[in-house]
C-alpha positions as CSV (number, residue, x, y, z in Angstrom):
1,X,-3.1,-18.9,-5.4
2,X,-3.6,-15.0,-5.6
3,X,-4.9,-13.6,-9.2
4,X,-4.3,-10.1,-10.1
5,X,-7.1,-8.1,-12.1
6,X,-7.5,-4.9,-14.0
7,X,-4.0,-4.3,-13.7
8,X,-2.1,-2.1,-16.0
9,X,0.8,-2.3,-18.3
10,X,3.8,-3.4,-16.8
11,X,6.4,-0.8,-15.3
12,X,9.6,-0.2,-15.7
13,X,12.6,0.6,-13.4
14,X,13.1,4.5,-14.3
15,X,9.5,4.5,-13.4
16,X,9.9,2.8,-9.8
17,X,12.9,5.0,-10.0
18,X,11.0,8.2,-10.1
19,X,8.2,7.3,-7.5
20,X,11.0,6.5,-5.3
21,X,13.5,9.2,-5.5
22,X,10.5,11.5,-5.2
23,X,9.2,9.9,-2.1
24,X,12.6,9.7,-0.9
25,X,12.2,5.6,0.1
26,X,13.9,2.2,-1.5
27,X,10.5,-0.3,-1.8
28,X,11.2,-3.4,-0.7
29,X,11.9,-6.1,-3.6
30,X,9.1,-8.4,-2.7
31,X,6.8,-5.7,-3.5
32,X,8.5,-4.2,-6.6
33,X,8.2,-7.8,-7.9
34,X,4.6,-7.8,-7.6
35,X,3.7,-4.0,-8.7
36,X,6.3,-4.5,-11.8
37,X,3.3,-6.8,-13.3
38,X,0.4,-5.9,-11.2
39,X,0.8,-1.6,-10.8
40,X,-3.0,-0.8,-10.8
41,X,-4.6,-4.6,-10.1
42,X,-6.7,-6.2,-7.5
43,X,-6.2,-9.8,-5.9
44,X,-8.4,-12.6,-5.5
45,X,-8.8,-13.7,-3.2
46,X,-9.1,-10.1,-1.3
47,X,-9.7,-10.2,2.3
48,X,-7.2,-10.2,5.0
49,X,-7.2,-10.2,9.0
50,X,-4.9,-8.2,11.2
51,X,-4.8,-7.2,15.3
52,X,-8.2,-8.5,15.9
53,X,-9.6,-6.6,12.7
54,X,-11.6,-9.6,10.6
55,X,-12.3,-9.3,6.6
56,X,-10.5,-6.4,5.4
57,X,-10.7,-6.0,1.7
58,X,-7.7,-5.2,0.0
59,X,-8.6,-3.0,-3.0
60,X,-6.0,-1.7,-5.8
61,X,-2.3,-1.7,-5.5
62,X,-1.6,2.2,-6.1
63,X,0.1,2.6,-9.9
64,X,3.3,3.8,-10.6
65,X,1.8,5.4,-13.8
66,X,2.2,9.2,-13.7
67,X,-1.2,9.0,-16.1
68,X,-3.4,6.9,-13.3
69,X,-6.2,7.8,-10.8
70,X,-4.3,6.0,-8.3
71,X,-0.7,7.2,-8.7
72,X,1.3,6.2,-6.3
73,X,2.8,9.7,-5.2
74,X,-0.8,11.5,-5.7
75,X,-2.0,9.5,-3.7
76,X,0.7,10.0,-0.3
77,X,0.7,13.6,-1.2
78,X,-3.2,13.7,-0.4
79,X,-2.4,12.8,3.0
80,X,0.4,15.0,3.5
81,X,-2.5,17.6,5.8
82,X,-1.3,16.1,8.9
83,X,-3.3,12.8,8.5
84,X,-0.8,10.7,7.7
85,X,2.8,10.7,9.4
86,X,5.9,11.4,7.0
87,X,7.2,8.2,5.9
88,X,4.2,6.0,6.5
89,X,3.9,5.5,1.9
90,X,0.1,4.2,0.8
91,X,0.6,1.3,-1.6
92,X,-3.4,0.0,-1.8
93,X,-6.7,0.9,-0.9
94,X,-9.4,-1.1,1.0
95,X,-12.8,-0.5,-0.1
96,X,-14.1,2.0,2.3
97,X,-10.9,4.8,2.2
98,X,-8.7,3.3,4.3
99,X,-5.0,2.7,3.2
100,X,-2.7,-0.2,3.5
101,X,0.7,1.5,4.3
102,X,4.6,1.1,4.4
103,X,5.9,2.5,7.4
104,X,9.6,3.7,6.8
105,X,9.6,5.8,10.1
106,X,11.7,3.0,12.1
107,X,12.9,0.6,9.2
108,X,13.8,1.8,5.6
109,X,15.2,-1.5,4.5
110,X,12.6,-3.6,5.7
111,X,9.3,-1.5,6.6
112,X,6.2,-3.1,8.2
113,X,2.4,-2.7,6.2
114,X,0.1,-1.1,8.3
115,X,-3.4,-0.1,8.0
116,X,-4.6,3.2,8.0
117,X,-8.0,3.8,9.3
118,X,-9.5,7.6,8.0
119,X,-11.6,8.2,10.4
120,X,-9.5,8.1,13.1
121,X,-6.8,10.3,10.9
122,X,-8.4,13.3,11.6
123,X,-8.2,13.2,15.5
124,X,-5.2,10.9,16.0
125,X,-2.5,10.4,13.2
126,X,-0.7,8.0,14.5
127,X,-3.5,6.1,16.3
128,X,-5.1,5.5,12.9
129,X,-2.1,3.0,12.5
130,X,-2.2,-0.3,12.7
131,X,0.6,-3.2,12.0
132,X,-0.4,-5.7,9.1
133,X,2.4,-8.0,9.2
134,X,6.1,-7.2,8.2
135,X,6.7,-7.9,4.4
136,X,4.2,-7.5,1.2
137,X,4.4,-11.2,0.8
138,X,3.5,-11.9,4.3
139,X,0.2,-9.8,3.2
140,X,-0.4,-11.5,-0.1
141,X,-0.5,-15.1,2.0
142,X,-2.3,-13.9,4.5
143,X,-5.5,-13.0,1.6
144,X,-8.3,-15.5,1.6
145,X,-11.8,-15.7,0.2
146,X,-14.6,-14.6,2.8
């Protein structure tokens, strides 16, 4: 069973409204469920495997609070330099700057998590993409305790 920490007060739709009219996606409802109680938290357990990768930590779900550090749309916009392709939406951290993604580009019903590495960002966008699995769920079971 995942436990989420440190999160902040719960959000409410005209605020899951907002983020998404201004980054012009629908979130899938799996995920809304979560960040309507958890917007700001971190899980534990907190580490996940992907594509060969081994003990990635997922770090905090980007807020939907216009008043957070990590606010969902200040957060996508930093990445807007060419880094990050359009329509590929950071919706967590890991602990070393790396992002754990939506990517809308083919699917905007039903868009895949990927993981996007920074350091490859710079030289190759869209090589520093990497598919997770294909719903937020999916993620959330796939979290165990290294």
């Amino acid at each position: 069973m995942v436990e989420w920490d440190f999160g902040e007060h719960p959000i409410s739709n005209e605020e899951i409204q907002e983020v998404e009219n201004t980054l012009q996606v629908k979130f899938p409802k799996d995920y809304l469920e979560y960040v309507k109680s958890y917007s700001g938290a971190t899980p534990t357990p907190e580490t996940f495997d992907f594509e060969g990768r081994k003990g990635i930590a997922f770090g905090y779900l980007h807020s939907f609070h216009e008043d957070s550090e990590s606010y969902i749309i200040n957060v996508s916009n930093r990445y807007r330099d060419g880094r990050m392709p359009d329509k590929v939406i950071p919706i967590a951290d890991d602990v070393f700057g790396n992002e754990i993604c939506f990517d809308f580009r083919k699917n905007h019903s039903n868009p895949p998590l990927v993981f996007w590495d920074h350091e490859i960002a710079f030289e190759n966008p869209e090589g520093a993409l990497s598919h997770i699995c294909n719903s937020f769920t999916e993620l959330v079971d796939k979290l165990y305790e290294e």
